[in-house]
C-alpha positions, 0 to 999 in steps of 0.5 A: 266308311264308303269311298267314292268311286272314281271308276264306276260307271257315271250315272248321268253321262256326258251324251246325256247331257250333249242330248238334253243341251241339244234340245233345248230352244233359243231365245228364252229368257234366262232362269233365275241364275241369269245364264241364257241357254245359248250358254250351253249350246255354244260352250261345247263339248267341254262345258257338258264333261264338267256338267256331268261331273257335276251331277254325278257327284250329287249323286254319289255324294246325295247332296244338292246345294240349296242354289240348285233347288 
């Protein structure tokens, strides 16, 4: 049985995601989740540390919800 390691290097770190967040324009309409990019770009450093997190664990875990698809 294989266990998550919490230790391990993250593959997407969180300079990754302040990066691409970074880069993104404003004033865009918003995707289909409804969530404007002004979101992320004022949520701060916070919101990228979750969002790495997040992404990460697909990873690991090899899932990715249908809502994100």
């Amino acid at each position: 049985m294989n266990k998550l390691s919490v230790t391990s290097e993250p593959m997407i770190s969180v300079s990754d995601i302040s990066d691409s967040v970074s880069r993104q324009k404003r004033n865009k309409a918003p995707g289909p989740d409804g969530i404007h990019m002004e979101a992320f770009i004022f949520a701060g450093h916070r919101l990228c540390v979750l969002v790495s997190i997040l992404f990460d664990m697909f990873i690991k875990c090899s899932y990715l919800p249908s809502a994100f698809l």
